[in-house]
C-alpha positions as CSV (number, residue, x, y, z in Angstrom):
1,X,-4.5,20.6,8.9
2,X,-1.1,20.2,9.8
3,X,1.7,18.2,8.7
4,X,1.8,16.1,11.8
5,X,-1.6,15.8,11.7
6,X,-1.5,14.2,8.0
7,X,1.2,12.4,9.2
8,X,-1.0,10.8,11.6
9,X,-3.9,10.0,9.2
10,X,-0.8,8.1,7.1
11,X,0.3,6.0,10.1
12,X,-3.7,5.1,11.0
13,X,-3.6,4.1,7.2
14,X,-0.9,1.4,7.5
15,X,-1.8,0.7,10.9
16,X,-5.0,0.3,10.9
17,X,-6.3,-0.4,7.1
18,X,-3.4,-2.0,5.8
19,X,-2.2,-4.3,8.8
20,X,-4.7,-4.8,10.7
21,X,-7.3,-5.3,7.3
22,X,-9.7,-2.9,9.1
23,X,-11.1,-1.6,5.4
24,X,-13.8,0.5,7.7
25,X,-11.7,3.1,8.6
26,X,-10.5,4.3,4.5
27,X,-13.5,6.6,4.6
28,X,-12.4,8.5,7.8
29,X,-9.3,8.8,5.6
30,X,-9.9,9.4,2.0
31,X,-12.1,11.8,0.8
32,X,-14.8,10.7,-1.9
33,X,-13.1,12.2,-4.5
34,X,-9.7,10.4,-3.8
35,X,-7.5,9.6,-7.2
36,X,-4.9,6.9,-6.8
37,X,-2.3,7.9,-9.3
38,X,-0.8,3.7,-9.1
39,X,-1.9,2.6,-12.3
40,X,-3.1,-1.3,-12.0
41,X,-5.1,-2.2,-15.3
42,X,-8.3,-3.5,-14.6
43,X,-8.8,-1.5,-11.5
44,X,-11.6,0.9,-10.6
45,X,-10.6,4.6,-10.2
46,X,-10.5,5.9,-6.4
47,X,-10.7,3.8,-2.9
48,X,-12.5,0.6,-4.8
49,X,-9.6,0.2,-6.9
50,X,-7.3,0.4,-4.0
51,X,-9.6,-1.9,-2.2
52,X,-9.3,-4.8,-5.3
53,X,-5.5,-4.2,-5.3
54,X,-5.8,-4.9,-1.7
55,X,-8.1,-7.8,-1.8
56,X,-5.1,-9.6,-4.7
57,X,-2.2,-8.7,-2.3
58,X,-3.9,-10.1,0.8
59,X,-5.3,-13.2,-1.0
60,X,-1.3,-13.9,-2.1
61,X,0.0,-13.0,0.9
62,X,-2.3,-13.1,3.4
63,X,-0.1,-12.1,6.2
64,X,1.7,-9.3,4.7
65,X,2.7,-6.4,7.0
66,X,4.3,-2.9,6.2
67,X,6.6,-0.8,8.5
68,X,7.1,2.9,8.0
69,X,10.6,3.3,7.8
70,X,10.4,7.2,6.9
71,X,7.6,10.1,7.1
72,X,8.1,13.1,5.9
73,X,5.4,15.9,5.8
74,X,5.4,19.3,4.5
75,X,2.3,21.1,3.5
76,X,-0.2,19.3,2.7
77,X,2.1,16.5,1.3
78,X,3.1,13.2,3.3
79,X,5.9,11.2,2.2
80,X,6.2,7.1,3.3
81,X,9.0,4.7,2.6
82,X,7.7,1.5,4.1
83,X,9.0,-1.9,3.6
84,X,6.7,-5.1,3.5
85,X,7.2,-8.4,4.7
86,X,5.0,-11.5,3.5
87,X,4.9,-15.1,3.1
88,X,3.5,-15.9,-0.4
89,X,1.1,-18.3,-0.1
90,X,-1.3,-17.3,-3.1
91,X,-0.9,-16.9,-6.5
92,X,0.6,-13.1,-7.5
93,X,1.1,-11.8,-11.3
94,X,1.0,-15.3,-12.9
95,X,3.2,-17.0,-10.1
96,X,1.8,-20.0,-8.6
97,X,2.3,-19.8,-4.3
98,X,5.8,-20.5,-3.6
99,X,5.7,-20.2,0.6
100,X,8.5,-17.9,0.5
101,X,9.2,-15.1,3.1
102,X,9.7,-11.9,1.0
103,X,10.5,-8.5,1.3
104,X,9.4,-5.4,-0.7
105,X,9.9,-1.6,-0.5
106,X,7.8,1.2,-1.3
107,X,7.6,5.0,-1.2
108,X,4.2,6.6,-1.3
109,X,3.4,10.6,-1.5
110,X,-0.2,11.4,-0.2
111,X,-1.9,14.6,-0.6
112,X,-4.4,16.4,1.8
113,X,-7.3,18.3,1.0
114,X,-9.5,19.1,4.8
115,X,-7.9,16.2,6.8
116,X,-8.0,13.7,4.2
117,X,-5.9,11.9,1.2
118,X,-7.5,13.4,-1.8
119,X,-4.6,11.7,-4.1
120,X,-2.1,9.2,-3.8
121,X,1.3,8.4,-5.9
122,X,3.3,5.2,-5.4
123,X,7.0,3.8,-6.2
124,X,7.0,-0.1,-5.3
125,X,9.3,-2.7,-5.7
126,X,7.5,-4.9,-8.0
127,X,10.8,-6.4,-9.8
128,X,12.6,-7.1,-6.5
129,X,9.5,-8.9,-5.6
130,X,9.2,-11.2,-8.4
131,X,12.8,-11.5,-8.3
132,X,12.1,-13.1,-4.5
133,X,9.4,-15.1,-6.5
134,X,11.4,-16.9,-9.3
135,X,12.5,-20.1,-9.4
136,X,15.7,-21.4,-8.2
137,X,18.5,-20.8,-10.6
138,X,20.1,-24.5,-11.6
């Protein structure tokens, strides 16, 4: 498969899966012996781990949506910068809902085995989120 190609299954991913919550479509995507290299304790290995992490991150902010701000394929690699934009209105790594609008980035690397994301890598702003997330200094 080629890079544009992949690149294709990457923006169907956001798209599709992430935005639009359509969790159908992660097995035209993934392969069954996908490995999601974003360690979450607690999580399951492979897509039913991504789909818990997905479940807490909608459930705190239920109308998050990500743009792909960069894709980048070579091989059988894809890379994503995305950003994220949310209103947290859930509760999200021991904060209580705060109904701020916040803003996240993230990088992702995604590699392709036949068509599909066989493994998955991911850098995300976690500290500049919870920095959004804090309480007003006094």
């Amino acid at each position: 498969m080629d890079a544009e190609k992949n690149k294709a299954v990457v923006r169907r991913f956001v798209n599709e899966a992430i935005n639009e919550r359509k969790e159908s479509v992660l097995s035209d995507l993934f392969a069954p012996e996908f490995v999601d290299h974003l360690p979450f304790p607690g999580l399951p290995p492979g897509i039913e781990g991504f789909k818990a992490l997905a479940a807490g991150i909608y459930q705190a902010f239920p109308d998050v949506k990500v743009t792909i701000d960069d894709l980048i394929a070579e091989g059988d690699r894809v890379a994503e910068r995305a950003t994220s934009r949310a209103t947290h209105t859930g509760p999200f790594n021991g904060v209580p809902a705060t109904g701020r609008k916040v803003t996240w980035s993230e990088q992702h690397f995604y590699r392709f085995h036949h068509g599909k994301v066989v493994e998955h890598w991911a850098d995300v702003d976690v500290a500049g989120l919870m920095a959004q997330l804090a309480p007003p200094h006094k």
